[in-house]
C-alpha positions, 0 to 999 in steps of 0.5 A: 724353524720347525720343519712338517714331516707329511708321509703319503698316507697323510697327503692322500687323507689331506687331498681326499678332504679337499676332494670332498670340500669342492663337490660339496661347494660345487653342489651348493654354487649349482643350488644358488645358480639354479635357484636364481634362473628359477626365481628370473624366469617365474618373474619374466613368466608373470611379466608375461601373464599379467602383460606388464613388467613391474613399474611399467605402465601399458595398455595389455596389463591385466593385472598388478604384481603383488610380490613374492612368497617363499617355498622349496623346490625339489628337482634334480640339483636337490632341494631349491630352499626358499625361493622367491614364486611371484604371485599377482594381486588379482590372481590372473597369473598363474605359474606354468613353471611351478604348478600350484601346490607342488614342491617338485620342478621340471621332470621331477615326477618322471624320475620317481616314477623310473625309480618305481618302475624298477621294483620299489615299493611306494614307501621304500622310494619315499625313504629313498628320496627321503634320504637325499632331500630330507623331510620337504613334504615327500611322502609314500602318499606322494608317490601315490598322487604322482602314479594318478597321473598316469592314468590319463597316459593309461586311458590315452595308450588303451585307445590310440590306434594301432598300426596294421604293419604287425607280421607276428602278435604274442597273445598270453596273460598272466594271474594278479590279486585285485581286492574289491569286495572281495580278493580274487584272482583277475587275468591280465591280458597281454599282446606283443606284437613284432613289426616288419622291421623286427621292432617289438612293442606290447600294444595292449594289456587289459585286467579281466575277471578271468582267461575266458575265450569272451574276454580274449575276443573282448580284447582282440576286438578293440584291437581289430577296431582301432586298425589292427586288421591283420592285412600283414600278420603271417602268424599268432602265437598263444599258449594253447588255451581253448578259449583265446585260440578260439576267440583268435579264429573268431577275429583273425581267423585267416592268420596262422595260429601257433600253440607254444610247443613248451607249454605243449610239452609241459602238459604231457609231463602234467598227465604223465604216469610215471615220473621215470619216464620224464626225461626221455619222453620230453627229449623224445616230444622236443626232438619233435620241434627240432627236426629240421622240417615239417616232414622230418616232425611228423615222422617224429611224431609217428615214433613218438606214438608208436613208443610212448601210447602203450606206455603213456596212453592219456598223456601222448593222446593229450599231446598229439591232440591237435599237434598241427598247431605247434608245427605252423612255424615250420612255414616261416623262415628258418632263421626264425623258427626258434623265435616262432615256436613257442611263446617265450618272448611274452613270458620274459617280459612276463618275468619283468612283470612279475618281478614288480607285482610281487612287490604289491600283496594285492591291487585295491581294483582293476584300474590301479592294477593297469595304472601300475602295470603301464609303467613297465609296459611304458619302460619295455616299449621305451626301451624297444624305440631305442634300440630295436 
């Protein structure tokens, strides 16, 4: 008799095998059960469609079966290798499971598109899903196909309507490359809006040749005809450029407007003369916006001038131009004040945004910009449903 001696570093390695042996079955049993159900239900799904099961003589028949063909399936237990589709003599079945000429099932698309979403590449989630699946017909342009999609939810977003339950709309835009004839420079046009129950969702972007106060008034009036009406908005935040605070007017022109204070102050370091001055004068203009009260702002204000304009007289004057719209908030609730001030809630989804568009040297025109872009506005307004 020869005895085994095991140590427990071998029992270990041993058990790690056998771990490994079991999810490598379980996979497979859950790939043939899969493939199963699948095959079953395409042929209940063509009984259906041509009114007779088969070897069943019935009056409702409206076509013969004419057996099977094979193809593989992508879907989330992995690759479903030769499963049997049945298809009709006649052709009057058509399958809604498996639509015609696609190897992916279920809502295989919708996990590609997650992936993208979160900043791939179209050919970094083809090698990512290459990885898994291997080579079944998966291809960067497959991606691509999978994005064209989008474009009917894009064109059904751009024209749903809208609530009229908004208290508070974020208007900025952000800079992107489109080629067309010619690479240049578009804008595109964002707004947020925060319900009454503080619920955020972005209710509209568009890609404009540029940030100009025609296409801001362009934008705010589709919103204003598709029942954006502003009965309920107390108060429009923007950064302070010339052209939407005037198309803002033109269209919600009862509404309070407030200018971003921080875009505010990073205009006066812009003009300023001497960098030294720097620090003290920006802890000086924010001491402005966190005074506590209107009042107590505008006795800050007054210091603020009486200090700086001898020192800094272009840039204090660029600063205190119009200032009363930097101050509106002081007329909300205080516990919201520092969500008012400025416009930073816009620019950190602006940053998300971003994030993935880094990733695309340039956009081939305007509508691949929006398609790419909706997929992360769908995420962020998903996101927002689920936890408010």
């Amino acid at each position: 008799m020869v005895n085994l001696w095991f140590t427990e570093k071998d029992l270990r390695y041993r058990w790690s095998e056998v771990k490994q042996i079991f999810w490598e079955e379980w996979d497979d049993q859950l790939r043939l059960l899969g493939r199963r159900l699948l095959e079953e239900s395409l042929r209940v799904e063509r009984s259906v469609g041509i009114g007779a099961g088969p070897y069943e003589r019935s009056d409702r028949r409206r076509d013969q079966s004419n057996g099977y063909y094979s193809r593989d399936v992508i879907c989330k237990l992995g690759v479903l290798s030769k499963v049997l589709v049945p298809r009709s003599r006649h052709g009057v079945y058509r399958s809604q499971i498996l639509e015609r000429y696609r190897r992916f099932g279920g809502d295989f698309d919708r996990q590609i598109l997650k992936t993208f979403t979160l900043g791939l590449a179209t050919r970094r989630v083809e090698e990512f899903f290459t990885g898994f699946f291997g080579e079944c017909g998966f291809s960067s342009q497959t991606v691509s196909n999978i994005l064209k999609t989008v474009s009917y939810e894009l064109g059904q977003y751009h024209s749903r309507t809208l609530s009229d339950d908004i208290r508070y709309l974020y208007l900025d835009g952000f800079r992107v490359t489109i080629r067309s004839a010619f690479r240049r420079k578009y804008t595109v046009l964002f707004a947020l809006a925060e319900y009454a129950d503080g619920r955020l969702e972005v209710i509209d972007f568009r890609a404009v040749p540029s940030e100009k106060g025609i296409y801001w008034q362009a934008f705010l009036d589709d919103l204003y005809r598709r029942g954006l009406k502003g009965s309920a908005l107390k108060l429009v935040v923007t950064d302070g450029a010339l052209g939407l605070i005037e198309a803002v007017r033109m269209v919600y022109g009862f509404a309070p407007l407030q200018v971003c204070w921080i875009h505010r102050q990073r205009n006066l370091v812009k003009h300023l003369r001497h960098r030294s001055h720097r620090k003290e004068i920006c802890d000086n203009a924010t001491a402005i916006f966190k005074a506590g009260s209107r009042n107590k702002a505008l006795l800050a204000i007054r210091r603020f001038q009486q200090k700086w304009l001898p020192i800094e007289p272009r840039a204090v004057k660029i600063f205190i131009q119009d200032i009363d719209l930097s101050l509106t908030f002081y007329d909300q609730p205080k516990r919201l004040w520092s969500r008012l001030a400025s416009n930073n809630i816009i620019e950190r989804f602006h940053r998300e945004i971003r994030r993935r568009v880094r990733l695309i040297d340039s956009f081939r025109d305007e509508h691949s910009c929006e398609r790419i872009i909706y997929t992360q506005v769908a995420e962020f307004n998903r996101k927002q449903k689920l936890n408010p």
